[in-house]
C-alpha positions as CSV (number, residue, x, y, z in Angstrom):
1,X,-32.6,57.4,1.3
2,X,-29.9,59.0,-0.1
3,X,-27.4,60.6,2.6
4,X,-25.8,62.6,0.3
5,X,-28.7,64.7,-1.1
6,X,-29.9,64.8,2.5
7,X,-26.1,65.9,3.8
8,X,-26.2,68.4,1.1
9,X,-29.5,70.1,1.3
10,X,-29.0,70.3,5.0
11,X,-25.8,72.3,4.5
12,X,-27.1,74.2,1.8
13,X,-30.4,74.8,4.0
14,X,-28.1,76.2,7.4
15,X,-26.0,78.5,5.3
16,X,-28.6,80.2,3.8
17,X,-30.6,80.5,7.1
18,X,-27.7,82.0,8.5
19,X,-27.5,84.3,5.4
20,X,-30.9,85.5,5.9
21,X,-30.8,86.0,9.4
22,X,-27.6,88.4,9.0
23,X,-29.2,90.2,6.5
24,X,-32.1,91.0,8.3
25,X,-30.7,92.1,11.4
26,X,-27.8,93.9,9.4
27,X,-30.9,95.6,7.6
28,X,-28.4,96.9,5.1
29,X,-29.3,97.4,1.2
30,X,-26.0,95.7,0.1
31,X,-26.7,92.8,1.4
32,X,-30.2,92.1,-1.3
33,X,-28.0,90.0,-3.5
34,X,-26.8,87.7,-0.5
35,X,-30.1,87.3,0.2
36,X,-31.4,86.7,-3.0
37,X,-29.2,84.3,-3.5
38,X,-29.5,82.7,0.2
39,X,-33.4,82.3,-0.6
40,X,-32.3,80.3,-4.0
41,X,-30.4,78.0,-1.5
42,X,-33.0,77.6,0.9
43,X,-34.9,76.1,-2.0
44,X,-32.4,74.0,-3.5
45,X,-31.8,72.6,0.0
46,X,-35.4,72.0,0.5
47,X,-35.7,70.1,-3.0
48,X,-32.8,67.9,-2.3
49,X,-34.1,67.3,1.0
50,X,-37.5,66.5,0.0
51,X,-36.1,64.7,-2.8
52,X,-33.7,62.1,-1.4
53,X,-36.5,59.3,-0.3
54,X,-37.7,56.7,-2.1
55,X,-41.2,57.4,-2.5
56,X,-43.0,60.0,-4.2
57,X,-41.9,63.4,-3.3
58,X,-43.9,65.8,-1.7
């Protein structure tokens, strides 16, 4: 398993649920590009996440 993929989607994954969560409760049009962008790294996060093993990924 690769700990740096892993490290990084984790950190990737946090920030952008923190991101989300602010925008929702800010519930502020502004913030749509933060969140765009916050969903974009919740999937990069997930992919490096899902990503970092040996096997097949799922």
């Amino acid at each position: 398993m690769d700990t740096k993929k892993v490290a990084l989607g984790t950190v990737l994954l946090v920030i952008s649920s923190v991101v989300l969560m602010a925008t929702g409760a800010l519930r502020q049009t502004e913030l749509l590009i933060p969140a765009a962008i916050a969903s974009l790294g919740m999937a990069a996060g997930a992919l490096l996440v899902g990503t970092s093993g040996s096997g097949r990924p799922v």
